[in-house]
C-alpha positions in Angstrom: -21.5 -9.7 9.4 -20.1 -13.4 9.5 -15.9 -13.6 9.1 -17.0 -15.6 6.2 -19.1 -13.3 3.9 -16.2 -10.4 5.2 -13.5 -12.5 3.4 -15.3 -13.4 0.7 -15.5 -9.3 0.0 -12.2 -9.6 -0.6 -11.2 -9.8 -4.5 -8.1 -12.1 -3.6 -10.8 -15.1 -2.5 -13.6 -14.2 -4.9 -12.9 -17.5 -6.5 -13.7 -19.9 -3.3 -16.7 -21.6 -3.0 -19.2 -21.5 0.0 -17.4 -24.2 1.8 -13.7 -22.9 0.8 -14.5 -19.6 2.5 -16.0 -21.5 5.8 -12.0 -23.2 5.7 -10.8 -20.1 5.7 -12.6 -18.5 8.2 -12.0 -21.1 10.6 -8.4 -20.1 11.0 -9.0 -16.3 10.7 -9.8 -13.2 12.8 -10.6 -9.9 12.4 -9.7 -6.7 14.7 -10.2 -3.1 14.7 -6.7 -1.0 15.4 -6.4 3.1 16.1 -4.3 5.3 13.9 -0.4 5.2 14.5 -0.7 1.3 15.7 2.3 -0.8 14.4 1.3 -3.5 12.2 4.3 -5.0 12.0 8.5 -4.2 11.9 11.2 -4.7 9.5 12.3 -8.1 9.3 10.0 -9.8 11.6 9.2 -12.9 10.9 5.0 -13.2 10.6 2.3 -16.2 11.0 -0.4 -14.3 10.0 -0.9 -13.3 6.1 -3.1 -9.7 7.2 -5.3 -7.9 5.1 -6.4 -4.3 5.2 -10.1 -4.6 5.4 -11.0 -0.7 6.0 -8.7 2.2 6.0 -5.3 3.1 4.9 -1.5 1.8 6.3 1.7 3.2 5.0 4.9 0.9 4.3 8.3 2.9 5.2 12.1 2.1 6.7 14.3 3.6 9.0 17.9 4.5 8.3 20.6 4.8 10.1 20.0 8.4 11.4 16.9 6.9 12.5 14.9 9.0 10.2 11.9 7.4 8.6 12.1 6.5 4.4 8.4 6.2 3.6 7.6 3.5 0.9 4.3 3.6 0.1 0.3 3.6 1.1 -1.8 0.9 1.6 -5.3 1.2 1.0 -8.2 -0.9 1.9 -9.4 -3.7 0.5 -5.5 -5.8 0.1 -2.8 -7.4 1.2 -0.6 -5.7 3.6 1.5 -9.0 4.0 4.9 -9.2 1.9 4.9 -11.7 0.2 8.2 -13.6 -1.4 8.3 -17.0 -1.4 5.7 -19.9 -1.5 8.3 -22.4 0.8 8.8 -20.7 4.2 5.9 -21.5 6.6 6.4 -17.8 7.8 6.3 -14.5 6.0 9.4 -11.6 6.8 8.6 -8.2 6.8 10.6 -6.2 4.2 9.4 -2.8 5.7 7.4 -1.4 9.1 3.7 -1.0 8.6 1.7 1.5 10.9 -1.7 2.7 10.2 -2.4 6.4 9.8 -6.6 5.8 10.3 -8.5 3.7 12.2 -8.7 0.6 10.5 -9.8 -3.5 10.1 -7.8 -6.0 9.4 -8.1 -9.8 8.6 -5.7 -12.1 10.0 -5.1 -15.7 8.6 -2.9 -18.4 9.7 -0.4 -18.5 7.3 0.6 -22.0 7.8 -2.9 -23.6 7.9 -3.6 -21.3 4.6 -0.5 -23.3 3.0 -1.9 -26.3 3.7 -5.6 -26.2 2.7 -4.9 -23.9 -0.2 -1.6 -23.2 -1.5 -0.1 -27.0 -1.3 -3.4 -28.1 -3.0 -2.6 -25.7 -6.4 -5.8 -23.1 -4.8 -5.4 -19.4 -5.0 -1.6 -19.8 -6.2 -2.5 -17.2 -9.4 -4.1 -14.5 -7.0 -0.7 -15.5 -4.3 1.3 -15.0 -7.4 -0.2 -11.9 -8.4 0.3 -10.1 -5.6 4.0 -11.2 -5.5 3.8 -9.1 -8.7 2.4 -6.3 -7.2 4.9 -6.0 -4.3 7.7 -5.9 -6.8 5.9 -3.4 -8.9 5.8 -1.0 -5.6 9.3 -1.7 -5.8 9.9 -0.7 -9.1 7.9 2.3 -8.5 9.8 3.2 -5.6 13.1 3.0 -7.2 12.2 4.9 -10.0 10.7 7.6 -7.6 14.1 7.8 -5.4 17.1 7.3 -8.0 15.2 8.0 -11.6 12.8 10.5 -11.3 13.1 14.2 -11.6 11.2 16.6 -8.7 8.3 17.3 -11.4 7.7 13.4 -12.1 7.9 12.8 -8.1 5.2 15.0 -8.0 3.0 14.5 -10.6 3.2 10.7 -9.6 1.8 11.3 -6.1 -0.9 13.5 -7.7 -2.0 10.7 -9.8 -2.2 7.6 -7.7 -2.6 9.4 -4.1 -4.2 12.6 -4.9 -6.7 12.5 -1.7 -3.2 11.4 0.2 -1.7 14.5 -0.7 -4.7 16.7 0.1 -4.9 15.3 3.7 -1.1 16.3 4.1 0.8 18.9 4.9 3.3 20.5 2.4 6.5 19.6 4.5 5.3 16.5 5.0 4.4 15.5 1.5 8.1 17.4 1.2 9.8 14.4 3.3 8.1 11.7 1.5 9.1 12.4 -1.9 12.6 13.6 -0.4 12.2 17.4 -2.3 12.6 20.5 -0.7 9.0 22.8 0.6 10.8 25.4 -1.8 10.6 22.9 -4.8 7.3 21.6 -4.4 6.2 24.5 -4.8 7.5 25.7 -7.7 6.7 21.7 -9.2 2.9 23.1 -8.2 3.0 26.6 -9.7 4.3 24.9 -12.8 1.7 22.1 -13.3 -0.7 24.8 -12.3 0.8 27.2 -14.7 0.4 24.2 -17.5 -3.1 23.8 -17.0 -2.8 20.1 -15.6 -3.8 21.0 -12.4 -5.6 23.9 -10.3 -5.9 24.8 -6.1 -8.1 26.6 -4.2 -7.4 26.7 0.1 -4.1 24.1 -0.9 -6.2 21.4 -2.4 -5.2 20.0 -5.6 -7.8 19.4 -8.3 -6.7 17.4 -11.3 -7.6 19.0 -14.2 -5.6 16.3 -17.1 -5.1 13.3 -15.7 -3.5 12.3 -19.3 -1.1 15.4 -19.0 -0.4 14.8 -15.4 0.1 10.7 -16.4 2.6 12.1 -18.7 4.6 13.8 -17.0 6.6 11.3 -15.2 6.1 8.7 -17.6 7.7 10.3 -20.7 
């Protein structure tokens, strides 16, 4: 398939026109990357605005015991670029990114994608929109770390990464929402015992998504 029709899959350049998306191509390229590759690190200053074509990344820090805080997943088709300003002619990382599949992504120069878009008033609302988005992750995250209770970390994760959680691990779905194995448990036997969600061989099926939506939202 031609760079060109592969970025116009993309819902962040569905507005373009036929020769738009030819502009864009000409300053972009696409590669294929294996599970556990770095993307990028904290605080590195980028060129390239990326997008996850196929597959899944996950955002995450590292403190100063060197243990890993995870953030959150990326999932394919969007932007796995953080974005904060419109001035800077390079973008800084505010997390690592790593892939945990095999996965595509689009690379376009950032500074050429100023100047042919941005600086001519083009894609601005969908630039702006996904400034939006980064600092609703945010919100989510701070809510998930310093607001929310072991039964609303839970049922959060359920809801938005449900196959995520299936494809993990209970210790490791245990480090990412900072809870004990112990208490995830018991968060499960009690959404279990409510009817909001069932098991069978440790996957989770979703039995009231409105229940389970309520949970960490009342």
């Amino acid at each position: 398939m031609l760079l060109k029709n592969i970025i116009s899959s993309l819902d962040f350049f569905s507005s373009l026109n036929d020769e738009e998306l030819e502009t864009v191509a000409s300053f972009s390229s696409i590669g294929t990357y294996e599970k556990e590759y770095i993307v990028y690190y904290e605080k590195t200053q980028n060129t390239s605005l990326l997008f996850l074509l196929e597959g899944v990344a996950k955002a995450y820090k590292i403190d100063k015991h060197n243990n890993e805080i995870f953030l959150h997943y990326i999932y394919a088709p969007s932007l796995i670029s953080d974005v904060s300003s419109f001035k800077k002619e390079t973008l800084l990382s505010f997390s690592n990114v790593s892939l945990i599949e095999d996965s595509k992504i689009v690379a376009i120069d950032y500074k050429k994608f100023k100047e042919h878009f941005l600086s001519k008033g083009l894609l601005c609302l969908e630039f702006t929109n996904e400034v939006i988005l980064k600092s609703q992750q945010l919100q989510s995250l701070i809510n998930r770390e310093f607001i929310f209770t072991s039964v609303a970390k839970v049922a959060m994760m359920l809801h938005d990464d449900l196959d995520m959680f299936n494809s993990l691990k209970r210790t490791e779905i245990s480090l990412i929402l900072n809870i004990q194995p112990e208490t995830l448990s018991r968060v499960l036997n009690r959404l279990k015992r409510d009817n909001i969600i069932d098991s069978k061989n440790t996957k989770i099926t979703v039995l009231n998504k409105e229940a389970l939506l309520g949970v960490y939202e009342e």
